[in-house]
N, C-alpha and C positions, 0 to 999 in steps of 0.2 A: 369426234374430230381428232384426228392424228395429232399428236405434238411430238416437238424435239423439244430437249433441254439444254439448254449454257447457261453458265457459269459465271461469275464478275468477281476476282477479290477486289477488295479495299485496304490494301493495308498498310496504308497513309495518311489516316484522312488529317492531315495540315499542312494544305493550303490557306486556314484561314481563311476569313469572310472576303468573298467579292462577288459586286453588285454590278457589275458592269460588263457579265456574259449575257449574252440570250439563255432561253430554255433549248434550245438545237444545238446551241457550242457552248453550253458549260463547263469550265475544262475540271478534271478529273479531281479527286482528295480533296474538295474547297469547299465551301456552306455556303449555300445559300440566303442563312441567315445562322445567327447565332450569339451568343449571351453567357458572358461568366462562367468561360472555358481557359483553361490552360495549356497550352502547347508543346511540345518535347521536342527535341530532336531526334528520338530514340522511336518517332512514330506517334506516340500516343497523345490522348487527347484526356485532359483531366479538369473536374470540375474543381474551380478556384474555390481556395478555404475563407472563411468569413473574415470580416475586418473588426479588429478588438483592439480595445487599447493594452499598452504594456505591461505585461505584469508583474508588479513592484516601481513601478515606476511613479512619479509624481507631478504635481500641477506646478504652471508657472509662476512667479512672484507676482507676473502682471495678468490684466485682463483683457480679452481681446473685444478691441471696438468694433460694432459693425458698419461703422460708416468710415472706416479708417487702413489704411494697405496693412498689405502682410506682403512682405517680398522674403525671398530666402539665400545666401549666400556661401560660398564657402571661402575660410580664410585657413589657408594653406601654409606649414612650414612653419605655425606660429612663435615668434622670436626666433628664429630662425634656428629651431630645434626638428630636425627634421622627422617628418611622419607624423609632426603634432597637428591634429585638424579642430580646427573652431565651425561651428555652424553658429552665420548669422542670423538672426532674424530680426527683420524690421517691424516692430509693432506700431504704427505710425508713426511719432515724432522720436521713438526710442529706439536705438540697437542692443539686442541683448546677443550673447553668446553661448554654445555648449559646447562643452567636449564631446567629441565624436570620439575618444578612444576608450570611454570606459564604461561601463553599463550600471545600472537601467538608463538609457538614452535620456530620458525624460527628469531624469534627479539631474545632470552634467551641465546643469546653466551655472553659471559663472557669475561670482557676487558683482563684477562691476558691470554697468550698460555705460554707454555713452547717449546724452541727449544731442538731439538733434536740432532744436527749435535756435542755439544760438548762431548756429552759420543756416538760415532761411534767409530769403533773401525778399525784399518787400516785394507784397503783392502775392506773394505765393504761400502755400499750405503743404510745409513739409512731412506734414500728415494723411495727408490723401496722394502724393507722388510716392511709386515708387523708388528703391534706390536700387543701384549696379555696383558690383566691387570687383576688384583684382587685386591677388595678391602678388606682392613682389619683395623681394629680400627680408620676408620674415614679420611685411609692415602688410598694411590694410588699406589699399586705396576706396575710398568711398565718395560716390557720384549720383546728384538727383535731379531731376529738372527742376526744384523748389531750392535749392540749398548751393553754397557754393563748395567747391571738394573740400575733401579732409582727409588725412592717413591718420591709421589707427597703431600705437605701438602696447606691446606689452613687453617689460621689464623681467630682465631674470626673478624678480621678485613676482610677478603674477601680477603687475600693476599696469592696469591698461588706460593710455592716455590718448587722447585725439587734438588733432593738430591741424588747423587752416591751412590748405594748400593756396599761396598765391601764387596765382598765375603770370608768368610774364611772357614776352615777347618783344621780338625786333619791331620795331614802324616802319616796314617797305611801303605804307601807301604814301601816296602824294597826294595835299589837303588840296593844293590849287589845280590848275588847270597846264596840264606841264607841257602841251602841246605850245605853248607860248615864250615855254623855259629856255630855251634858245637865243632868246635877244634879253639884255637888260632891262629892268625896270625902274623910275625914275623914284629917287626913297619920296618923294611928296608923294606919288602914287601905289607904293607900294600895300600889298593889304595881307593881313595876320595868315593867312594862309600861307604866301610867299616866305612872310617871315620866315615861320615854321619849316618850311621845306628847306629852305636856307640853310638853316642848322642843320638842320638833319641829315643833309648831304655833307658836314663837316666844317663848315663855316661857324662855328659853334666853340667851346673850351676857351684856354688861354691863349695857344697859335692861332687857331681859325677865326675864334672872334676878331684879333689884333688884326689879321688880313684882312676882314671883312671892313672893320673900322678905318684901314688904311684905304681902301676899294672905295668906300661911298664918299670919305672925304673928298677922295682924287676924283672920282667920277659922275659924281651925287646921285649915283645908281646903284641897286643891287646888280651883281655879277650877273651873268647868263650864266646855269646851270651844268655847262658842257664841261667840264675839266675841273678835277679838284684844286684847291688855294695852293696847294703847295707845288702844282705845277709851273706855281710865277714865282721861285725859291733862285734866291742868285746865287752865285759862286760862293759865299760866305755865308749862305743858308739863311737870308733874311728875305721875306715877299717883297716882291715891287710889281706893283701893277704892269711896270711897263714888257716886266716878264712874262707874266703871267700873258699880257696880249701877246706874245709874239707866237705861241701855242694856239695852232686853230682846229677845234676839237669837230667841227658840223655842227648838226643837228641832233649827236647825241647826249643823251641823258647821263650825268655823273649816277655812282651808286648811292643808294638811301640808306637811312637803318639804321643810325647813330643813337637812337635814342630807345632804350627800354621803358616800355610801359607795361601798367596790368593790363589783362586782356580785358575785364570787367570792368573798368576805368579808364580810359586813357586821357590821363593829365597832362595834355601837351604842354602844357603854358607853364607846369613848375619845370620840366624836363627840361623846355628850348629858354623858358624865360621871356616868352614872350607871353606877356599879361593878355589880361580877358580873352585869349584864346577859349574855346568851351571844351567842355570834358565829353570825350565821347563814352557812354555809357552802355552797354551790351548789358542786356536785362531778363536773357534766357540763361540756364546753363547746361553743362554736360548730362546728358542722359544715359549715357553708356560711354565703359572704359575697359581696355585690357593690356596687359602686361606682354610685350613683345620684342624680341631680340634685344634685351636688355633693357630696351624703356617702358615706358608709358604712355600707350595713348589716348587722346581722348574725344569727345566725339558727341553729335547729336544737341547742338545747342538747332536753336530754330528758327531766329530771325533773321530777315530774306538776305543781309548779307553776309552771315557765317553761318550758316545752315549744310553749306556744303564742304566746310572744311574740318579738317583733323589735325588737333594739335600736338605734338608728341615731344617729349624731352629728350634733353640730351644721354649718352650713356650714363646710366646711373652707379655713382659710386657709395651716395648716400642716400635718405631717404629726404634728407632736407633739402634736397634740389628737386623734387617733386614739381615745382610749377615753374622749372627753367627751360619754357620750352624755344628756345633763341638763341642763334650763331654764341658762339662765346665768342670770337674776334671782332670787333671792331670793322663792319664792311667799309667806312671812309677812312678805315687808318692810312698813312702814307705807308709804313712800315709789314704791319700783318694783318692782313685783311681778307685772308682766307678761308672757306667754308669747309670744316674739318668732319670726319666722320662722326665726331663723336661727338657732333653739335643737337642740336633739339633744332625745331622748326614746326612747319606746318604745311598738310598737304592739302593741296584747292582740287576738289571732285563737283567743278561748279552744277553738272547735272545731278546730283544727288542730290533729292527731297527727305529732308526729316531722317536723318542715322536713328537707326534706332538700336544697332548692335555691330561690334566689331569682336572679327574672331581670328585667334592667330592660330597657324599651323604651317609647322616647318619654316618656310621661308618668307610664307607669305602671311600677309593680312589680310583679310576678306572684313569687306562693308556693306551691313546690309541696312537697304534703305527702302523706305516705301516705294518707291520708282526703281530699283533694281540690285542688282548686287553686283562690286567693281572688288577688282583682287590689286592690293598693292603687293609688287614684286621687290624682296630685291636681291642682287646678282651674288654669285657665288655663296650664296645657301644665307647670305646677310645683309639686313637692312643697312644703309646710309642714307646720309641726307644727300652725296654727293651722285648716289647710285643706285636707282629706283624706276619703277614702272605702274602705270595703273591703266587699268584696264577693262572695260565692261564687260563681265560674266554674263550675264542674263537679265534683262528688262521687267523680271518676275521679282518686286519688291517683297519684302516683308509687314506681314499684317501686325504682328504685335512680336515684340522681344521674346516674351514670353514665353513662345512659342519653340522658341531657335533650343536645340543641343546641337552637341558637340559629340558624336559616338567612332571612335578608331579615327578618330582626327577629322572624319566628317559631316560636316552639317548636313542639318535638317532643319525644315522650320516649315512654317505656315504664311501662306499665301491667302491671295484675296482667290485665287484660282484652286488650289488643290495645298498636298503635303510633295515637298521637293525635297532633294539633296543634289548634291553636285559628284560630278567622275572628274578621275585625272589622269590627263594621258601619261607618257613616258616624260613629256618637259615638264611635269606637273604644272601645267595650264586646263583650270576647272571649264568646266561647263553644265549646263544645268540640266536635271532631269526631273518630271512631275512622277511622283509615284504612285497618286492615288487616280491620276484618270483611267486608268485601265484596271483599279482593281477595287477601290472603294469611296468611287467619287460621289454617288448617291449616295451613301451615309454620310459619306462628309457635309456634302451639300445641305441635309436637314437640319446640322448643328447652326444654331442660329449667330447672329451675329454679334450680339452679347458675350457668349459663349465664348465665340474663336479672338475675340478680345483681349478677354482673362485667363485664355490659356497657359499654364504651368507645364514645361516638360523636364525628364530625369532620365540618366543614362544606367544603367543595370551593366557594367562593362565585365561582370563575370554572367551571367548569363545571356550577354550581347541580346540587350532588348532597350530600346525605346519606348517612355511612358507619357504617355499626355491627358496631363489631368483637365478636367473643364467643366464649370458646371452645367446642370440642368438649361434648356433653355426656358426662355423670359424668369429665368430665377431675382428674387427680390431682393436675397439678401448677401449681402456685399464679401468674398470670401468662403464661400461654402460652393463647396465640389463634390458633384456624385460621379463622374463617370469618366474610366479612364480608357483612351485607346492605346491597344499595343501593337508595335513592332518589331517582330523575333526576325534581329536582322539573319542570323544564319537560313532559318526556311524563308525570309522575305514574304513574309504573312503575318495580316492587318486581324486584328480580334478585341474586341470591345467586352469592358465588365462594368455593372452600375453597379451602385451601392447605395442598399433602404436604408431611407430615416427611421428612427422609432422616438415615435411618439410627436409630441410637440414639442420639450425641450430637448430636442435629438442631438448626441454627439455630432460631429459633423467634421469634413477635412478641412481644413484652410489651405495645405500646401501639402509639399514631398521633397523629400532628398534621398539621393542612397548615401547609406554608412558603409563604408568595406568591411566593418568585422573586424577589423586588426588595425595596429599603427605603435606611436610611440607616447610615454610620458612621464615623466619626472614622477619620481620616488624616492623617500630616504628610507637608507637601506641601514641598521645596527653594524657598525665596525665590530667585530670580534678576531679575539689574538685566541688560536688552540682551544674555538670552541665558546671562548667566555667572552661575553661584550667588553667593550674596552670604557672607562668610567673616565669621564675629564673633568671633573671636579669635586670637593665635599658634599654635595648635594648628590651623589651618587647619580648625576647624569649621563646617558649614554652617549658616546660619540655617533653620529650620524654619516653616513656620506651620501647628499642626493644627486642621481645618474639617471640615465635619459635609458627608458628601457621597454621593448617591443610589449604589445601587448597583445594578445589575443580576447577581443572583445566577447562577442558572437559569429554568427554566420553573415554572411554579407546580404543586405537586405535594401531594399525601397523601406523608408521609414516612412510614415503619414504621422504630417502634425494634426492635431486635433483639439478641436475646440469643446470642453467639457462642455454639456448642456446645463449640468447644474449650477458650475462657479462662474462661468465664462471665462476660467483659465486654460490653458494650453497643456497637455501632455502629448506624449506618442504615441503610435498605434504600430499594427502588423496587416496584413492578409496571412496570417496563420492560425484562425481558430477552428477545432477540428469540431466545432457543433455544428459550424457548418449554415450558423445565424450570423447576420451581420451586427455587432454591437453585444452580441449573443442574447439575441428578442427575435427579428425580422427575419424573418424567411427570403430566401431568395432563387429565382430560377434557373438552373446552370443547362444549357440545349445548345444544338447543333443542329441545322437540317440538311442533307447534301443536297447535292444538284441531279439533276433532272436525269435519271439512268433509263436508256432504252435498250438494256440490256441486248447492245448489238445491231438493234433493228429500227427502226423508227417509222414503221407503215405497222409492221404486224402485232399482234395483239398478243398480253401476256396475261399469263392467270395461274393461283396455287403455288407462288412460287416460295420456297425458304430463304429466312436470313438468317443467318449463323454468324450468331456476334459473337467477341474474344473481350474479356475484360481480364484483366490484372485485381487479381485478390489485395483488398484495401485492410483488411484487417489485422490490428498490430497486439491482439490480447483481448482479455475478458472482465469484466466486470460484475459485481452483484448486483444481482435485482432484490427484491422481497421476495421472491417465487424461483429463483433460479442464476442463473447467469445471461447474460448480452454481449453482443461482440462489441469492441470498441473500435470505430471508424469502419461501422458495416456500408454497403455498397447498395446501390440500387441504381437502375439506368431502363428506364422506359420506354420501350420503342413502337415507334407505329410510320403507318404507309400512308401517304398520300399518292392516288391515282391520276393520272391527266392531268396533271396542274391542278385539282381541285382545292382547295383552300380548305375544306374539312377531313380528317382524316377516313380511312375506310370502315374502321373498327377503333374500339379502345385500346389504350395502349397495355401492349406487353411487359412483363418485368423477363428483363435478360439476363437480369445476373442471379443467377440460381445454383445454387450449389446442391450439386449429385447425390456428397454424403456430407452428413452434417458432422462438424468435427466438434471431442468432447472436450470443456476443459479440465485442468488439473485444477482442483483447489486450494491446492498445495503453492502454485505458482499460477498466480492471474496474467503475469505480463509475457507469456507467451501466446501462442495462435496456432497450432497445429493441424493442416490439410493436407489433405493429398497431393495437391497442386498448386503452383501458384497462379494459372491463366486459368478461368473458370470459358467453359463453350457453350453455349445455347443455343438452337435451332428454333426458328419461333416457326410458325406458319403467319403467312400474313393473307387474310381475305382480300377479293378485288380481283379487278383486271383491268388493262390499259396498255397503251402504248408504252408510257412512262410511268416511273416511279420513283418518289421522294419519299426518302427516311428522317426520322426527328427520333433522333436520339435527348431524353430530358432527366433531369435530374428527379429525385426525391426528398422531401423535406425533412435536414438532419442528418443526411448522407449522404456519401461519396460516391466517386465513380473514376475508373480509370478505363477508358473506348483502346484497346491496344486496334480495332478494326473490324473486318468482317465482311463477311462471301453472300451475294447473294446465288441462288440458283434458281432460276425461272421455267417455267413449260410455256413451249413457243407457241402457236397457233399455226399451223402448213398453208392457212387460207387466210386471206382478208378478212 
């Protein structure tokens, strides 16, 4: 039978996995399935190195609980020494800290923690919640649904102290029923509520009491609510009632808010002085907090009538104003009673269910909540209390905090529907987009719901990727992560890696942060005059001078914490081991399978045809054997054809990466590699015939591979 030949390169294959083509439109360079690959922008496809812990690195002081949180934090600008970064971590009822500027990662924990168990708050288990932090001027804001806030400082000395944040606030509500506030009340019938409002509207101090004393003597009635006392002020500046009647105000309401209360107590009755008053008690707290346009806000308490709001401070000058989130003026003064920029307050999002995270950027605040996500705006690039907007984004809530980053100023997070992020037009007004329904919503969809719970995510901002750790599903044990999904925001391609236990007391992740690699930190440095240290005393002591000074760490990296299986202490780990074991025991699969090629044609039939793979030489040097030499980080990459959709392949699989001529080493110098080439070519023949044809490109146990792509060429059939 006659045939023709064409042609196909590949020589892109990252698109990364998606699930959500047919077999007749699968679009081009994507996998159909695939596992514990690495992606380039440079084209290539490379099998991910093993995860190992640090080397030289060490275990934590503490042990990690299994029925107890691990949240993880960064505290930015520490003392407000710029470039100094602390990593927090919450080991249930403790916060411990590391420096992120200086290496081994895993030795940089820092002698003091802070406990946590004395700001819990009854009825809760500040051990099993996690916590939220924001840094701001140098301080550590720290927020949990178990515990009431706290800021964290550390001392030019290295001395780290934690501090109660109390919370205050104006009282703009009305206890009684104000629809009735308009006419007097008789004082035998007056009732604690009225009291209270009474004051509060400024009837209240030395002036306004004396008015009010002068008003019920004359009247034997509380005032009607409509015009403040000092409206009834004579020519000589003393109230008379009969002033104050001659002002007829309607049926509107005077302003409230004289009185400051905590937010998590409100003592009306020491405030107004009106006895047996009750204390209203707010019994949830903050779940999430972030640092924005100067202040602080905070967010995510739950009960049904502060659930929807956000309370935020005034401009912060100190850190001991942390919980002043309330007009500073006086809203019943006669005199200043104006709501100033640089006031604190609180914003009402009455349709928002459960805050679970607030995120600032640029000018806005975004909220996201199980029921959606609203953008607070405000005008000319800054927030005000006086000058503000809020606004529903998208009715696509968030599933769990956890979930959310932050990558080039844009969120991402996880839904009960898919993986989203938001665009912005030219007025930088968000709206929302689902990313994974069109490219990995079937694998999404199988992570179970445990899983998409506890999901942890981390930003890689030098090699613009997105990481979300999560464990196994129906996993049992509390804290332990195998499997990360990636998103390489430049190719905008979704690619999954697991990672084996070994053994039974198997290391294991708990968490991730990226470390940049660099930064700043305090050193004393020997003063020397021409050479010689300078001595400042009999004791032949040297003069010191400690200065704040860049560092270069390592390479900028995703760290994994990890939980030792033997101590049940903490160190850190990498994805850099070149054995190419995870843990360096467990083997693991690294594969690719493309999509569905009908090389052209999709009626006629294909047979005999060649794939000519391109791999990139992995080998960086030689080592001894007992018998000779071995390459170090030799390659191997196995290919085979599946026909028609068949689900087994046609033949066993091929080795691709094969080199022509074998290069020799020097004995003299192991750590060189010298070949001919650095792209090695291969033509394999692949048995079979069909319509279509799927490649599975797979790893080898102990060896690399780097896919730069690859041609197929096929003989056509001229006949059905």
């Amino acid at each position: 039978m006659p045939q023709s030949v064409t042609q196909r390169p590949a020589n892109t294959f990252v698109k990364g996995l998606i699930t959500e083509a047919g077999e007749l439109t699968f679009p081009e360079n994507a996998s159909v399935d695939e596992l514990n690959c690495d992606l380039f922008r440079d084209g290539s496809r490379r099998r991910r190195l093993g995860i190992a812990v640090e080397n030289g690195g060490s275990y934590s002081s503490f042990t990690i609980s299994p029925v107890e949180s691990v949240s993880l934090g960064d505290w930015k600008n520490v003392g407000n020494e710029s470039g100094k970064e602390y990593l927090v971590v919450q080991n249930g009822s403790t916060l411990y800290f590391y420096n992120k500027n200086s290496i081994p990662f895993s030795s940089q924990e820092v002698a003091t923690s802070i406990p946590l168990s004395p700001y819990q708050i009854l009825g809760k288990n500040v051990a099993t919640e996690k916590t939220s932090v924001a840094s701001v001027d140098g301080s550590l804001v720290v927020v949990s649904p178990a515990m009431n806030p706290i800021y964290v400082t550390e001392d030019d000395n290295g001395v780290i102290t934690a501090t109660k944040i109390n919370v205050k606030v104006r009282d703009f509500e009305w206890q009684g029923d104000k629809r009735s506030y308009e006419e007097g009340v008789a004082t035998g019938s007056v009732t604690e509520a009225r009291e209270y409002d009474t004051a509060n509207t400024g009837w209240h101090g030395t002036l306004g009491a004396a008015a009010l004393s002068t008003y019920t003597a004359s009247e034997s009635e509380y005032p009607p609510l409509t015009h403040p006392w000092y409206s009834g002020k004579n020519s000589t500046g003393a109230f008379t009632v009969a002033e104050w009647k001659e002002i007829y105000a309607g049926s509107s309401l005077i302003g409230n808010g004289k009185f400051i209360l905590d937010l998590f107590s409100k003592d009306r009755a020491t405030a107004s002085g009106v006895s047996g008053y009750p204390t209203e008690t707010e019994t949830t707290r903050f779940s999430t907090v972030a640092s924005f346009s100067g202040r602080v806000f905070y967010a995510g308490l739950t009960s049904q009538k502060n659930s929807g709001r956000i309370y935020y401070t005034r401009l912060l000058e100190d850190v001991s104003e942390l919980g002043e989130c309330y007009q500073q003026n006086d809203p019943t003064s006669e005199e200043i009673s104006d709501l100033l920029d640089t006031d604190g307050g609180v914003i009402r999002i009455p349709d928002a269910v459960a805050i679970r995270k607030l995120y600032a950027f640029k000018s806005s605040l975004f909220v996201f909540a199980d029921n959606g996500v609203w953008q607070v705006t405000g005008i000319d690039n800054f927030f005000t209390p006086t000058a503000y907007s809020v606004s529903l984004v998208s009715d696509i809530g968030i599933l769990s905090a956890g979930s959310f980053v932050g990558a080039e100023g844009t969120p991402f997070w996880w839904s009960r529907y898919g993986i989203h992020t938001l665009s912005f037009n030219e007025f930088g007004n968000a709206s929302e987009e689902n990313l994974s329904i069109a490219t990995i919503q079937t694998f999404w969809n199988n992570i179970d719901g445990n899983a998409k719970d506890n999901v942890q995510a981390a930003y890689d901002p030098i090699n613009k990727k997105i990481y979300w750790l999560y464990p196994n599903n129906s996993e049992t044990v509390a804290n332990k992560y195998n499997n990360v999904l990636i998103l390489d925001i430049t190719l905008q391609a979704f690619y999954p890696w697991t990672f084996q236990d070994n053994g039974v007391n198997t290391d294991y992740i708990i968490g991730f942060n990226f470390f940049k690699g660099f930064g700043e930190d305090a050193l004393e440095l020997e003063v020397v005059s021409e050479g010689v240290p300078v001595i400042s005393n009999a004791d032949d002591d040297t003069v010191v001078s400690t200065q704040t000074v860049p560092l270069s760490t390592s390479s900028a990296s995703v760290t994994f914490l990890v939980k030792d299986g033997s101590t049940e202490k903490m160190t850190m780990g990498f994805v850099n081991s070149e054995t190419f074991l995870d843990w360096g025991l467990e083997n693991y699969v690294s594969y690719a399978e493309t999509g569905y090629d009908f090389v052209g044609d999709l009626e006629l039939r294909k047979n005999a045809p060649y794939v000519t793979v391109y791999c990139r030489e992995t080998e960086t040097g030689w080592e001894a054997t007992g018998t000779g030499y071995s390459p170090i980080r030799d390659s191997s990459l196995l290919t085979s054809a599946f026909w028609d959709f068949k689900r087994a392949s046609s033949s066993d699989a091929q080795q691709a990466y094969r080199r022509k001529l074998n290069p020799f080493p020097d004995p003299d110098d192991l750590s060189t590699y010298s070949s001919p080439a650095s792209v090695l070519m291969t033509r394999l023949r692949m048995r079979g015939r069909g319509r279509s044809m799927r490649l599975r490109f797979e790893s080898e146990q102990g060896k690399d591979f780097t896919l730069l792509g690859y041609t197929v060429i096929a003989g056509v059939n001229s006949r059905f």
